[in-house]
C-alpha positions in Angstrom: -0.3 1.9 -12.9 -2.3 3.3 -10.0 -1.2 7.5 -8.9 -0.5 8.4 -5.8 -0.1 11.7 -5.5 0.9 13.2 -2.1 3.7 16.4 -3.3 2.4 19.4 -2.7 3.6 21.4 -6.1 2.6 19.0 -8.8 4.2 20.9 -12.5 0.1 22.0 -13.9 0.6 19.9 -17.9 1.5 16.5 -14.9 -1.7 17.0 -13.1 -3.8 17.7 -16.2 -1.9 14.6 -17.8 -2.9 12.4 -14.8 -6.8 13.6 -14.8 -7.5 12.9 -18.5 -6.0 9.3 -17.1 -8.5 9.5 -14.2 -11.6 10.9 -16.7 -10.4 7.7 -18.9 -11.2 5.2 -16.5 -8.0 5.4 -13.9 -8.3 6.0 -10.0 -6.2 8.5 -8.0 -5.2 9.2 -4.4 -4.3 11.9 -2.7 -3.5 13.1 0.4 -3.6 16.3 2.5 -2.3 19.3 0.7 -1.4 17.5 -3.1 -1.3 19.5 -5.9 -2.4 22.2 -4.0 0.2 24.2 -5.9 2.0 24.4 -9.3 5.6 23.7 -9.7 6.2 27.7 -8.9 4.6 27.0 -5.9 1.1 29.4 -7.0 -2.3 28.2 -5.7 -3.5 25.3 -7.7 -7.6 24.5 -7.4 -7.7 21.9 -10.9 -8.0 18.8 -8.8 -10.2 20.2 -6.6 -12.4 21.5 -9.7 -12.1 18.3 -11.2 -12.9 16.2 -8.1 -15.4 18.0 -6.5 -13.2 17.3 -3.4 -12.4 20.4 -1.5 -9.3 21.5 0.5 -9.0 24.5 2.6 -5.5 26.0 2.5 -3.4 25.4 5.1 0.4 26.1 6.2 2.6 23.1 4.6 4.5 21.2 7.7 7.9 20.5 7.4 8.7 17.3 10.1 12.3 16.3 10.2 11.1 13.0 11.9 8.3 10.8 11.8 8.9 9.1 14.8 8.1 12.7 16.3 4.4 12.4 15.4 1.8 11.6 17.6 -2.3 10.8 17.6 -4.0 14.0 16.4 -7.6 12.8 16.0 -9.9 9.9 15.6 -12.0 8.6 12.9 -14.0 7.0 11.8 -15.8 5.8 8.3 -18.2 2.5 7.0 -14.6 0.4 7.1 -13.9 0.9 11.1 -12.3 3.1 13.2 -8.4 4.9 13.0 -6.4 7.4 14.2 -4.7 10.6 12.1 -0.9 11.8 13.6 0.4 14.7 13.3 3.0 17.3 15.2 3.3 17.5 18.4 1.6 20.4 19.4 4.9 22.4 20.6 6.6 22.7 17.3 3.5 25.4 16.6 3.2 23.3 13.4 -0.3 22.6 13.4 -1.8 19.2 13.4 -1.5 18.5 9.5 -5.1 17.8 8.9 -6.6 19.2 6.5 -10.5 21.1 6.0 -12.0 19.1 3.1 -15.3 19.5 2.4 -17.7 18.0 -0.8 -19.1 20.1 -3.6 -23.0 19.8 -3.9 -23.9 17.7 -6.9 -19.8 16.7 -7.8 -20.8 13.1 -7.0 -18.4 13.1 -4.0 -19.4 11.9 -0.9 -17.2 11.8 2.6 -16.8 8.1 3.6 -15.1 8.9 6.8 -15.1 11.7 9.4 -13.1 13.2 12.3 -14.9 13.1 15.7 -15.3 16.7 15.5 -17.8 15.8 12.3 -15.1 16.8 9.5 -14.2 14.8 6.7 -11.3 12.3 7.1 -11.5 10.4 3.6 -13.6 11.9 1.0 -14.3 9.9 -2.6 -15.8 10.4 -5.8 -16.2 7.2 -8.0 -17.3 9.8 -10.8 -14.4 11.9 -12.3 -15.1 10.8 -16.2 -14.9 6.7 -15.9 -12.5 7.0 -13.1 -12.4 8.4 -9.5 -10.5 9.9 -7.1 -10.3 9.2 -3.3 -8.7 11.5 -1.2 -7.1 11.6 3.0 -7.7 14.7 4.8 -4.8 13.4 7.0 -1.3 10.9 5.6 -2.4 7.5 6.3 -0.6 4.9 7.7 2.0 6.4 9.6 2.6 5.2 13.2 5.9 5.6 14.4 5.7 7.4 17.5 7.9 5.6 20.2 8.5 2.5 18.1 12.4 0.9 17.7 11.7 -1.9 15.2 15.1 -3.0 16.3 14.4 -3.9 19.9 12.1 -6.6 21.2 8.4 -5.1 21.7 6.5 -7.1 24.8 3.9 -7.5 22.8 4.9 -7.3 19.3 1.9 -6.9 16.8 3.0 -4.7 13.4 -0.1 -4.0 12.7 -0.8 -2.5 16.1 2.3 -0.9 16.2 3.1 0.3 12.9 -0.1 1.6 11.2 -3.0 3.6 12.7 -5.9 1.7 11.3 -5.8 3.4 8.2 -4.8 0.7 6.2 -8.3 -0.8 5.5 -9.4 2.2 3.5 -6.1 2.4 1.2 -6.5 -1.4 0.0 -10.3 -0.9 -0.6 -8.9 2.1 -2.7 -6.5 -0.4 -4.6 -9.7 -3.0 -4.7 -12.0 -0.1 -6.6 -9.2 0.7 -9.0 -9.1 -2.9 -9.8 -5.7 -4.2 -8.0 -4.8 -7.6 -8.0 -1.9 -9.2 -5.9 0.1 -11.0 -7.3 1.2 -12.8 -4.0 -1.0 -14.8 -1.6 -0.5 -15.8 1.4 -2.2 -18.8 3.4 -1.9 -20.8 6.5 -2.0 -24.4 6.9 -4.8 -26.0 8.8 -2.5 -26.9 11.7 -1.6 -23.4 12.1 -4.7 -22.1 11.9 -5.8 -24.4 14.7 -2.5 -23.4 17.1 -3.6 -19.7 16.5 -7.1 -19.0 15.8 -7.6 -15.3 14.6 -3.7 -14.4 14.9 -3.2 -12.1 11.2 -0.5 -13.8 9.3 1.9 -10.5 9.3 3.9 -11.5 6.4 5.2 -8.7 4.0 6.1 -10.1 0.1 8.0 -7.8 -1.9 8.3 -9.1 -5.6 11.3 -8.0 -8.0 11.1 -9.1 -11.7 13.4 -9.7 -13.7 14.9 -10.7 -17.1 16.3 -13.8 -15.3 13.1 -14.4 -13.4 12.0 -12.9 -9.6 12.8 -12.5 -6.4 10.2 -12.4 -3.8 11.2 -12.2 -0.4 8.8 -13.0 3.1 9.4 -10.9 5.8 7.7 -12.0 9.3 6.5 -9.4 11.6 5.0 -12.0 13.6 6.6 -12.3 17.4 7.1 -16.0 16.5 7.9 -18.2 13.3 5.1 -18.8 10.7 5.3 -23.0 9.7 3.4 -24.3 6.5 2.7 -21.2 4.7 1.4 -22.0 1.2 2.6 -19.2 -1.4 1.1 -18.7 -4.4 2.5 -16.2 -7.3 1.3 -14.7 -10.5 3.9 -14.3 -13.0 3.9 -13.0 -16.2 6.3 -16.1 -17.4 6.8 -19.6 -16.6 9.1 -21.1 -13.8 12.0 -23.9 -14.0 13.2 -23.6 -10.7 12.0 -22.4 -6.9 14.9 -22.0 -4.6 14.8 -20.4 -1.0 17.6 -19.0 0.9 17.5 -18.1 4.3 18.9 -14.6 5.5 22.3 -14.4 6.5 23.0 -17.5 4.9 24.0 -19.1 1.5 22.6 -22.1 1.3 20.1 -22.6 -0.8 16.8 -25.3 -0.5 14.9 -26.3 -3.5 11.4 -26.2 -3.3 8.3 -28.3 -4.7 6.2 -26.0 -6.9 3.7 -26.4 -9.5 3.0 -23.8 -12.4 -0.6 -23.4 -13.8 -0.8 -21.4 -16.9 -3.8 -18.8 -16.7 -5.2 -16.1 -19.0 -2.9 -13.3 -20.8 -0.2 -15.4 -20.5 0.2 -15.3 -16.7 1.4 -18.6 -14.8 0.4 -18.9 -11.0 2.9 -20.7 -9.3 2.4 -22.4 -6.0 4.8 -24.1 -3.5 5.0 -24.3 0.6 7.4 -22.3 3.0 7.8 -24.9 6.1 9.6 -22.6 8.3 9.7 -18.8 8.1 11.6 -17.5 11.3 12.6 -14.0 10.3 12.8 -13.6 6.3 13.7 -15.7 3.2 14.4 -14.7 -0.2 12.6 -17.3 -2.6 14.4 -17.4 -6.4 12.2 -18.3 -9.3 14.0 -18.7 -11.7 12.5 -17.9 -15.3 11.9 -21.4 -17.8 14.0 -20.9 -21.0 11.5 -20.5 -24.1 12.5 -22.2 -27.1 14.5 -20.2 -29.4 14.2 -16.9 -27.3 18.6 -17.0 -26.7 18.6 -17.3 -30.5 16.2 -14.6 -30.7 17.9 -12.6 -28.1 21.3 -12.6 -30.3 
């Protein structure tokens, strides 16, 4: 389990519950204005006390639509450059960044900054054995003037839908030891008809008793062909099945199913053809005795 905290009014036993996790070894983030309050709403300054992280109050924004947020600043930090939205300036709201500054000697140190020379992402790796990184700004929003449900001329999700941010959240989820449990590559003929191109593919993964569900969504403008797919489940698989969206036919896929450590399979098998999204089945292999068991 890796915390996210980004309420403002966090109850005070929650947040002391989730820093003896952090001082344990865990890693939190936060964003602009969390747990800046108690769950009355009073002025809350534990995190900031425990993180050496420091946030200047500031009015809390109420936006009744993200699409209505537009580029408030630029950034930059050791990972690349991005871009912070906020409010338009006419709703008086402010921009919705927030002051953060680094206590002397907390071990915190700012690994990005606005190009005014403020802190955009601040991080300290020594909260106990844990750490806690935290966004002057709430990352990966990028909305503004984007209908995902009409043709772009020049599709590209990851131009379209996130403001650079990205980079700095999954080397968050790298530090605090997060592994995928879905991988994605490209065949060599692929890679060869489109050098560089990002393979744009979300994975959600639902588990259950029965076995999972992952599906592949495409954000690419065109299809993606010879995908290999591989999965880390916490059981073995009998069957991989895809079925295409809209549609109930089902195909059965060649897999294999290499056992690991802890008990963890990895199973592998090859999408030839993803236009728009699938939904792949693996369906869970039935352990000797466990419906006895189960009765």
């Amino acid at each position: 389990m890796i915390p996210v905290v980004t309420e403002p009014d966090l109850p005070a036993e929650g947040l002391t519950a989730v820093l003896t996790w952090v001082r344990a070894g865990g890693h939190l983030l936060t964003v602009a204005g969390a747990a800046a309050h108690d769950r009355y709403h009073k002025t809350s300054t534990q995190l900031q006390e425990a993180s050496g992280i420091q946030e200047a109050p500031r009015q809390r924004l109420m936006v009744n639509n993200a699409a209505r947020l537009i580029p408030v600043a630029n950034a930059t930090g050791d990972l690349g450059n991005f871009t912070a939205f906020g409010p338009p300036r006419h709703l008086k709201l402010g921009t919705g960044l927030s002051t953060v500054t680094v206590q002397p000697g907390s071990g915190a140190v700012v690994t990005a900054r606005f190009s005014n020379g403020m802190a955009a992402i601040a991080h300290n790796p020594t909260v106990g054995k844990g750490g806690v990184t935290h966004f002057g700004f709430m990352p990966c929003i990028h909305f503004n003037q984007i209908d995902p449900f009409k043709p772009q001329p020049h599709f590209d999700n990851i131009t379209n839908f996130t403001d650079s941010s990205e980079k700095y959240v999954l080397r968050f989820l790298k530090d605090a030891g997060v592994v995928p449990r879905v991988r994605l590559s490209l065949s060599r003929s692929e890679l060869v008809a489109a050098p560089g191109a990002p393979l744009q593919v979300e994975t959600p993964l639902i588990i259950s008793n029965d076995g999972a569900v992952l599906t592949l969504l495409n954000w690419r403008e065109g299809p993606v062909t010879e995908m290999q797919v591989s999965v880390v489940l916490d059981f073995d698989v009998e069957r991989v099945t895809a079925v295409r969206a809209m549609t109930t036919a089902s195909t059965e896929l060649q897999f294999s199913s290499m056992p690991g450590v802890g008990g963890q399979y990895t199973v592998k098998f090859t999408v030839t053809l993803l236009e728009h999204s699938d939904f792949i089945k693996l369906l869970r292999k039935k352990e000797a005795g466990r419906e006895e068991l189960e009765v």
